[in-house]
PDB file as gemmi writes it, atoms N, CA and C in Angstrom:
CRYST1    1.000    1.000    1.000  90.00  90.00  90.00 P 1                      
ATOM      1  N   UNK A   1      13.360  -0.247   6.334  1.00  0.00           N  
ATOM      2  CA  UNK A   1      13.033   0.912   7.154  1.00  0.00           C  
ATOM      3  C   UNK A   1      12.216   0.428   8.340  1.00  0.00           C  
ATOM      4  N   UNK A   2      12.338   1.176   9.460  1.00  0.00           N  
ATOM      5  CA  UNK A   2      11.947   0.245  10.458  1.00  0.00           C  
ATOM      6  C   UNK A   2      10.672   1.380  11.213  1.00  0.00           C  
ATOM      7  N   UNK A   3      10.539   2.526  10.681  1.00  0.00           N  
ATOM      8  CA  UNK A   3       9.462   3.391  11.427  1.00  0.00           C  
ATOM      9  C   UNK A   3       9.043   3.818  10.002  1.00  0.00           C  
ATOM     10  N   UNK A   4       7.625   3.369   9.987  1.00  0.00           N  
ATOM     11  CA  UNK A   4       6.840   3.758   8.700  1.00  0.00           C  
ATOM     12  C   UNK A   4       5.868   5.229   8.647  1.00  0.00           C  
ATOM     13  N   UNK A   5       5.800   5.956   7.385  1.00  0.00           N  
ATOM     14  CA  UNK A   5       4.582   6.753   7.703  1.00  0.00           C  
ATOM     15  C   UNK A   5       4.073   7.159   6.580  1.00  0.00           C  
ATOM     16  N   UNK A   6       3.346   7.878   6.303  1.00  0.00           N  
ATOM     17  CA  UNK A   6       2.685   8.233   5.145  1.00  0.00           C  
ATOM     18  C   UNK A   6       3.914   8.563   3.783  1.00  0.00           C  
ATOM     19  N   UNK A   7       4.722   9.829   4.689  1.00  0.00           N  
ATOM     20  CA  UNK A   7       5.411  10.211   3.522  1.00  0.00           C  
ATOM     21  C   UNK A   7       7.069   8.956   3.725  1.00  0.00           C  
ATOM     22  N   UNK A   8       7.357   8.897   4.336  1.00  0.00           N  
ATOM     23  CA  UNK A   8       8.163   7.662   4.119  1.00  0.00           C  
ATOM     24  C   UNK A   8       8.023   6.251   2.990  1.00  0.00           C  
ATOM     25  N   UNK A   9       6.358   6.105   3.154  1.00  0.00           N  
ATOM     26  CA  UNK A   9       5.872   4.974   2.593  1.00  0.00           C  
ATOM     27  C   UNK A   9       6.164   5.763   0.773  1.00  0.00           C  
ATOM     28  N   UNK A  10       5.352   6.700   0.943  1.00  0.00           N  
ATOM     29  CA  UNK A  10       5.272   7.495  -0.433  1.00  0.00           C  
ATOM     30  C   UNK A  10       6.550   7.653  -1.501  1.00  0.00           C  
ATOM     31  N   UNK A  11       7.442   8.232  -0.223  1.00  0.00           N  
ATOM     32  CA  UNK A  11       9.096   8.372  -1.086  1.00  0.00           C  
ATOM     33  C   UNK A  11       9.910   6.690  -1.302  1.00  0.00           C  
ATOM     34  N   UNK A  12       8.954   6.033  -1.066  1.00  0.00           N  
ATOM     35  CA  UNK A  12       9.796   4.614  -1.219  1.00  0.00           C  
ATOM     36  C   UNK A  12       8.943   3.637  -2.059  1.00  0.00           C  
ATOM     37  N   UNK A  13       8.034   4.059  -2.533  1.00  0.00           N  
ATOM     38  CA  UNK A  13       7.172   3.056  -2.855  1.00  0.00           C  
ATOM     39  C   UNK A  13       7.432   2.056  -4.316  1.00  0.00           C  
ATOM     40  N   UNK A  14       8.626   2.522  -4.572  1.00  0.00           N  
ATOM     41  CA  UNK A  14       9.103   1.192  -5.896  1.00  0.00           C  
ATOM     42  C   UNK A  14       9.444   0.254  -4.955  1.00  0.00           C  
ATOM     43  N   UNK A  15      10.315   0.400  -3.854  1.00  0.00           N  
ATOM     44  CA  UNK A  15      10.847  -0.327  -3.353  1.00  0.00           C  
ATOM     45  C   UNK A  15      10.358  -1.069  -1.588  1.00  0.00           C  
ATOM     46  N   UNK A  16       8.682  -1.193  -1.998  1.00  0.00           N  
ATOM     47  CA  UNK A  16       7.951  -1.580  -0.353  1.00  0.00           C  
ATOM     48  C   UNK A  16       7.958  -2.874  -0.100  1.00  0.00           C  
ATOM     49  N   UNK A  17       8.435  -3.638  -0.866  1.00  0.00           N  
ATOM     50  CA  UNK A  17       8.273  -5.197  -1.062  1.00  0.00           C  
ATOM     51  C   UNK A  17       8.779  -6.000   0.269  1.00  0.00           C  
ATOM     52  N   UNK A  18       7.467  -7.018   0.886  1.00  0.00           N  
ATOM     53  CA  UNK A  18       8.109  -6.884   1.994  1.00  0.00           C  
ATOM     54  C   UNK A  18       7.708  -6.185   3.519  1.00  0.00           C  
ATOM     55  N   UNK A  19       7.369  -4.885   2.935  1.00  0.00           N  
ATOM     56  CA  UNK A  19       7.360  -4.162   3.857  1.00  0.00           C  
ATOM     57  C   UNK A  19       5.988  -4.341   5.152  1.00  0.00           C  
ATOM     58  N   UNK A  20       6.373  -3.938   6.072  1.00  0.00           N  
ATOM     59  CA  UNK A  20       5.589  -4.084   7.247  1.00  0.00           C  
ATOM     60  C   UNK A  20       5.020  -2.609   7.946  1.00  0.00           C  
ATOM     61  N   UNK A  21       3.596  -2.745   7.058  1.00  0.00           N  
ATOM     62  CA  UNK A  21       2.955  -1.641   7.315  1.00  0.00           C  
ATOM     63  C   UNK A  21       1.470  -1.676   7.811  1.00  0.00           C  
ATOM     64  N   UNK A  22       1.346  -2.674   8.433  1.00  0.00           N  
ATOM     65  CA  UNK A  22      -0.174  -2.743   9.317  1.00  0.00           C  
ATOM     66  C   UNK A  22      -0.636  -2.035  10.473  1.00  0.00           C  
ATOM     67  N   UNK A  23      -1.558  -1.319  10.001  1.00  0.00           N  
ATOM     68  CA  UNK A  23      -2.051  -0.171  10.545  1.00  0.00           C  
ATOM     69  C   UNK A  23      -1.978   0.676  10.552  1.00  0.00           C  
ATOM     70  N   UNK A  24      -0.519   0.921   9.287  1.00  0.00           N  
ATOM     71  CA  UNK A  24      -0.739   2.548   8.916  1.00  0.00           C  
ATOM     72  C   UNK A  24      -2.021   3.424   8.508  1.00  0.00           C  
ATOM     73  N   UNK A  25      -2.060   5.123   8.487  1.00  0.00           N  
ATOM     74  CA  UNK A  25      -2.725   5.273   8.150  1.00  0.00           C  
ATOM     75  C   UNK A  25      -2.084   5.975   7.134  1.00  0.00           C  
ATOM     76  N   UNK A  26      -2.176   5.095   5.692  1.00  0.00           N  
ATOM     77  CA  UNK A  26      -1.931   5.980   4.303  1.00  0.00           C  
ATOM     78  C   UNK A  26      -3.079   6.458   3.465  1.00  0.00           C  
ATOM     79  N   UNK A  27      -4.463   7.432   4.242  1.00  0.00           N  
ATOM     80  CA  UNK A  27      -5.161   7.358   3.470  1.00  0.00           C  
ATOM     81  C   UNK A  27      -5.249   8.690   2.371  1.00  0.00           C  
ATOM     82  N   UNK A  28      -4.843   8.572   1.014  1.00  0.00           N  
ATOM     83  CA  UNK A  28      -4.738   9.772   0.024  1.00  0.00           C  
ATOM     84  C   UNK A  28      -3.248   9.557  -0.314  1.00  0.00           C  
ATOM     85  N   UNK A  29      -2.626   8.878  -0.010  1.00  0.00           N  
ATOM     86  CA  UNK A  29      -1.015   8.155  -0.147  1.00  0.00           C  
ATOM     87  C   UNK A  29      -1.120   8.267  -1.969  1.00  0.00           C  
ATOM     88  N   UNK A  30      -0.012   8.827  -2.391  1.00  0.00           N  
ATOM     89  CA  UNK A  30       0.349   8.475  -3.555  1.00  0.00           C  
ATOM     90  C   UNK A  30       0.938   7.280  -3.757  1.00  0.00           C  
ATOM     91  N   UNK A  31       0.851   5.787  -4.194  1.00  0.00           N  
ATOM     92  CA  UNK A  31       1.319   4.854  -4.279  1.00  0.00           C  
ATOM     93  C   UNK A  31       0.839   4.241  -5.463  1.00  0.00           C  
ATOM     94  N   UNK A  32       1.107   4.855  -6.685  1.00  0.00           N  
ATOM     95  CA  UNK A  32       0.821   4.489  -7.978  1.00  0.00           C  
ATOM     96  C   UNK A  32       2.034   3.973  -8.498  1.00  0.00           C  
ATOM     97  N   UNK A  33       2.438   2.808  -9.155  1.00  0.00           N  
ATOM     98  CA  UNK A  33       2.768   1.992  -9.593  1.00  0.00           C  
ATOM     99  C   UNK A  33       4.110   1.785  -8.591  1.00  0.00           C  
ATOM    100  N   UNK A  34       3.261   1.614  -7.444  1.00  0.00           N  
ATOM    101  CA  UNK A  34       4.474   0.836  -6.024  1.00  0.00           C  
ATOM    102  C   UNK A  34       4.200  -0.566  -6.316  1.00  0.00           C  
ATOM    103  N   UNK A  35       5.699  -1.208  -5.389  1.00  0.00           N  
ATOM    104  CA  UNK A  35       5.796  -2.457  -5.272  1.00  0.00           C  
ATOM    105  C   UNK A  35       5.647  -2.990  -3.793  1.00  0.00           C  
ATOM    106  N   UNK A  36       4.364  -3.183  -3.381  1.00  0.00           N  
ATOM    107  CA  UNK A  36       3.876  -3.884  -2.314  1.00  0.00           C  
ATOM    108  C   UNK A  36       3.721  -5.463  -2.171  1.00  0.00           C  
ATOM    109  N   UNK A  37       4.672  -6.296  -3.198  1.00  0.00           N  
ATOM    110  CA  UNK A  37       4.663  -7.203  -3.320  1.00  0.00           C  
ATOM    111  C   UNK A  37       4.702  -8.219  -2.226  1.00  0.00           C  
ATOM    112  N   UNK A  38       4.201  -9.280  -1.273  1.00  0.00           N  
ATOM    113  CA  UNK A  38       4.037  -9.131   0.051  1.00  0.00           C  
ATOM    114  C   UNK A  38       3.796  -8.235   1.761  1.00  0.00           C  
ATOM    115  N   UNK A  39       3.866  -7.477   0.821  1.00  0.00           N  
ATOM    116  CA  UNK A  39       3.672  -6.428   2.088  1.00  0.00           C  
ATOM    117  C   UNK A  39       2.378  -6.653   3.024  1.00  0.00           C  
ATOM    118  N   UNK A  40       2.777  -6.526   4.094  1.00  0.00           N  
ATOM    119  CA  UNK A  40       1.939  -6.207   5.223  1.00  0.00           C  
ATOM    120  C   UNK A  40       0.871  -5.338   5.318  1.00  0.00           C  
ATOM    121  N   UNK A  41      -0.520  -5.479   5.332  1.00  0.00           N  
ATOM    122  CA  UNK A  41      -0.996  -3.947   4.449  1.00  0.00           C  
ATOM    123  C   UNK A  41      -2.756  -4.168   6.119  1.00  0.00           C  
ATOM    124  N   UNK A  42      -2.539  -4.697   6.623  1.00  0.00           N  
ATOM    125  CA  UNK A  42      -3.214  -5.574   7.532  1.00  0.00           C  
ATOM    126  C   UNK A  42      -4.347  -4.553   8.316  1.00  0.00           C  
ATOM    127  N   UNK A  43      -5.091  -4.068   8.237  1.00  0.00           N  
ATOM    128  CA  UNK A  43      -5.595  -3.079   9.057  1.00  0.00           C  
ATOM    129  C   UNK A  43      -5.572  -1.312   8.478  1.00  0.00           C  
ATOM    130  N   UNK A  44      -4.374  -1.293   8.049  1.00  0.00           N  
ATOM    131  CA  UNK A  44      -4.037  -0.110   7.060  1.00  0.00           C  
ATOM    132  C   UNK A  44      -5.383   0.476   6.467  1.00  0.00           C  
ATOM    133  N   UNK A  45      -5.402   1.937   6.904  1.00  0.00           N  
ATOM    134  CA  UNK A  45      -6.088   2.593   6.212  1.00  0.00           C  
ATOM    135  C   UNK A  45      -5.581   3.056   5.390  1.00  0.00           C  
ATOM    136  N   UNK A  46      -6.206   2.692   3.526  1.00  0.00           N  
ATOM    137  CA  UNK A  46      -5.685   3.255   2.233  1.00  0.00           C  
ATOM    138  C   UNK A  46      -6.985   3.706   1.444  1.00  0.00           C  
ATOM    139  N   UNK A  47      -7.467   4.274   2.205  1.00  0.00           N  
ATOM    140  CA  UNK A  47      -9.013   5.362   2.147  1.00  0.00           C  
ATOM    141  C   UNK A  47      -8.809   6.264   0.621  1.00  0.00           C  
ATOM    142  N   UNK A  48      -8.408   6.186  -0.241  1.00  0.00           N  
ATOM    143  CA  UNK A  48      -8.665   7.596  -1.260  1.00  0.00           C  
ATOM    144  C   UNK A  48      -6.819   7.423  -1.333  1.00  0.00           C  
ATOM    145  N   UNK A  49      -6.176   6.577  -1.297  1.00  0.00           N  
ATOM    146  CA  UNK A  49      -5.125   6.004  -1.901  1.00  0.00           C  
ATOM    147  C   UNK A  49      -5.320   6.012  -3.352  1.00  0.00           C  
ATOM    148  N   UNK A  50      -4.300   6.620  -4.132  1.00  0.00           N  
ATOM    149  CA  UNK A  50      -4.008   5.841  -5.581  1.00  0.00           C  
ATOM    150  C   UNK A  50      -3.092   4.941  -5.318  1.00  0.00           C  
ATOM    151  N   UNK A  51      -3.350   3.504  -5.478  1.00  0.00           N  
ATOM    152  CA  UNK A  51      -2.845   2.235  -6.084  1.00  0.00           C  
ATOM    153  C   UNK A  51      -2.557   2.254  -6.868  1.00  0.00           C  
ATOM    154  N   UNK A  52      -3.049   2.444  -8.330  1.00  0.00           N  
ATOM    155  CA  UNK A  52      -2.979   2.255  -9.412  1.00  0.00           C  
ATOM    156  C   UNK A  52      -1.949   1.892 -10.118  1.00  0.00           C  
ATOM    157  N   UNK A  53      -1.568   0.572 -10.680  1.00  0.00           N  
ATOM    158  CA  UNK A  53      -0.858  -0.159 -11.150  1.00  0.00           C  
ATOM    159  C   UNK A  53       0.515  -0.962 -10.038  1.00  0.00           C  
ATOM    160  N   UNK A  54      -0.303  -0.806  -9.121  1.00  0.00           N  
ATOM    161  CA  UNK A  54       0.537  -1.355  -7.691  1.00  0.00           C  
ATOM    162  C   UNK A  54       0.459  -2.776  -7.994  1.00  0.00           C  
ATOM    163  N   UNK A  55       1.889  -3.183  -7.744  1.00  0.00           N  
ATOM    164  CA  UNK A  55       2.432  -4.740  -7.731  1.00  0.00           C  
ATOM    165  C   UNK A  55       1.896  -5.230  -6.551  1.00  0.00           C  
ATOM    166  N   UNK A  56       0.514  -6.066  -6.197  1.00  0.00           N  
ATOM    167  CA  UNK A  56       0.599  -6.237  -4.499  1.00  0.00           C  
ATOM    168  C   UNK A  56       0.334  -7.736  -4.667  1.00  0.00           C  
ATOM    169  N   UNK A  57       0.959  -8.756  -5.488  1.00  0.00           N  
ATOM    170  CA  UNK A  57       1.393 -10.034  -5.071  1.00  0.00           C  
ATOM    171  C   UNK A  57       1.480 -10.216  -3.993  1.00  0.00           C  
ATOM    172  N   UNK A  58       0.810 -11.463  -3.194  1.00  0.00           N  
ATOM    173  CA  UNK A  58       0.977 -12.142  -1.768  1.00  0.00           C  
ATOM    174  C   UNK A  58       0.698 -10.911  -0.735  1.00  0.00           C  
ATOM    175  N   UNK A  59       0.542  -9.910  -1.095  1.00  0.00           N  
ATOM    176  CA  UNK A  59       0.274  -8.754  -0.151  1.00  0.00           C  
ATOM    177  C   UNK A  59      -0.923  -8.737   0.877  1.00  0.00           C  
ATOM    178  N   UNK A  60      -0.591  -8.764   2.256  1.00  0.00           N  
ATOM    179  CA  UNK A  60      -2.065  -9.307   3.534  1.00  0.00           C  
ATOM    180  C   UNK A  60      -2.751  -7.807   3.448  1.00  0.00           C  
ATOM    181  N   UNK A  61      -3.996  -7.905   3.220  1.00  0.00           N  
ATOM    182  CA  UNK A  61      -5.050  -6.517   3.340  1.00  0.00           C  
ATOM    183  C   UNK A  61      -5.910  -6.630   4.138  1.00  0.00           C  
ATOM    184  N   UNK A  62      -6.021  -7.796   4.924  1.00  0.00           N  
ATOM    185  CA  UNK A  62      -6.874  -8.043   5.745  1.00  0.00           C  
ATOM    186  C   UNK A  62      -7.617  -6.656   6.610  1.00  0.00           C  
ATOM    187  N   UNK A  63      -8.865  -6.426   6.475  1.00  0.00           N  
ATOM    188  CA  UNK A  63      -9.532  -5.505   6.918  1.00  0.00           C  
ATOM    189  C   UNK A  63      -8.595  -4.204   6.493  1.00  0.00           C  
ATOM    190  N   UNK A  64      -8.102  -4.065   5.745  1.00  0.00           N  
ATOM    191  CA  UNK A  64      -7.364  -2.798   5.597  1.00  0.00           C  
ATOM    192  C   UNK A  64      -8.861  -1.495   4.628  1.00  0.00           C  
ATOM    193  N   UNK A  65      -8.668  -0.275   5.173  1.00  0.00           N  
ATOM    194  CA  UNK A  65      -9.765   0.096   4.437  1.00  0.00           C  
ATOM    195  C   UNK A  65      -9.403   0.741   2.976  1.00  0.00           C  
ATOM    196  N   UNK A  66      -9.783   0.237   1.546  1.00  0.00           N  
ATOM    197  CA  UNK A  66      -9.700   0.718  -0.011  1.00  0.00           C  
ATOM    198  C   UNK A  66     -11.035   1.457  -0.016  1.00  0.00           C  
ATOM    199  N   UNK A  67     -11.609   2.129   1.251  1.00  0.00           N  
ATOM    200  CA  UNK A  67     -12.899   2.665   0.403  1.00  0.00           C  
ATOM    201  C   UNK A  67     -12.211   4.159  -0.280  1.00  0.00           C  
ATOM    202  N   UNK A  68     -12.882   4.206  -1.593  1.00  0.00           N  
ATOM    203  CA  UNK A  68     -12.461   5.020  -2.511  1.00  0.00           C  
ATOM    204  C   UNK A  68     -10.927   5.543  -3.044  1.00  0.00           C  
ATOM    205  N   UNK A  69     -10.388   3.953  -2.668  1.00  0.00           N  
ATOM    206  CA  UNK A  69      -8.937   4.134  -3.573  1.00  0.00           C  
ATOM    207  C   UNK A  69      -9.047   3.722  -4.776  1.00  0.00           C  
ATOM    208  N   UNK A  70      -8.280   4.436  -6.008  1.00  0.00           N  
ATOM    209  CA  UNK A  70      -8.046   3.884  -7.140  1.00  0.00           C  
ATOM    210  C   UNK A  70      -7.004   2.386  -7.245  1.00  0.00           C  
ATOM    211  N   UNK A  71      -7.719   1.293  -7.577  1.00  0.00           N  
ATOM    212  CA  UNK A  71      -6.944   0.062  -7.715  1.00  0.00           C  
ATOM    213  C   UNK A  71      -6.956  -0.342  -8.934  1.00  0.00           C  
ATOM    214  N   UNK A  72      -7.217   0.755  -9.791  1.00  0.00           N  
ATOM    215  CA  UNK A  72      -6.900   0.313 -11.573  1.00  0.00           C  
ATOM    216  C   UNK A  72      -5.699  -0.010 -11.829  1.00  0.00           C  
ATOM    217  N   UNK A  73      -5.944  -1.006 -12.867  1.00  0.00           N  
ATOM    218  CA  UNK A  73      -4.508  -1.650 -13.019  1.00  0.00           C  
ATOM    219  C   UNK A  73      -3.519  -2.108 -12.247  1.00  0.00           C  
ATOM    220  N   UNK A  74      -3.813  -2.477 -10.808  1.00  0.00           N  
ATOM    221  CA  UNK A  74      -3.447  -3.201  -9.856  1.00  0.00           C  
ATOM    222  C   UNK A  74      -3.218  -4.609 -10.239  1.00  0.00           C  
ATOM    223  N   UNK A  75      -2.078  -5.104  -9.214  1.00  0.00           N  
ATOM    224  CA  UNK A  75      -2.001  -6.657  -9.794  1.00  0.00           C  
ATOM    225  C   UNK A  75      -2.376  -7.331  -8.335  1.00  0.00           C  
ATOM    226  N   UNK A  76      -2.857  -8.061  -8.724  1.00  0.00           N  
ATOM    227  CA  UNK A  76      -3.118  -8.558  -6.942  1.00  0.00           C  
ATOM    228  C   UNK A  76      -2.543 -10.362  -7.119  1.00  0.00           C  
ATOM    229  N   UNK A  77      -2.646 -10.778  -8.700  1.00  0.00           N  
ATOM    230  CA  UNK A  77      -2.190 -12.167  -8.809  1.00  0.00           C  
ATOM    231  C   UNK A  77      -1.120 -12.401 -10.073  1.00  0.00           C  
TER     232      UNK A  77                                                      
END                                                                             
């Protein structure tokens, strides 16, 4: 997918792997047990995001903001 957004990200999120999403703003995004497995996550606000049980192998978060997302059961390695 080549234009990202909150609910785009949301209705796809088994399948984000990959994906190039720096600087979205997904913050309150349902993304519980997505596959962000490399994904681009770079700047991204994921403010009050559920993660939870998100695949995010090799995934860049660089400055991305998790304040008050759930990252239980997240895999990050």
């Amino acid at each position: 997918m080549s234009t990202w957004n909150k609910e785009t990200v949301e209705q796809a999120k088994k399948n984000l792997e990959g994906a190039e999403l720096k600087g979205l703003d997904l913050s309150g995004a349902n993304l519980k047990n997505a596959n962000l497995i490399s994904a681009n996550l770079v700047s991204a606000n994921l403010s009050g995001a559920d993660l939870s049980g998100a695949k995010m192998f090799g995934a860049k978060a660089m400055r991305a903001n998790l304040q008050n997302a759930n990252i239980s059961d997240a895999s990050f390695l």
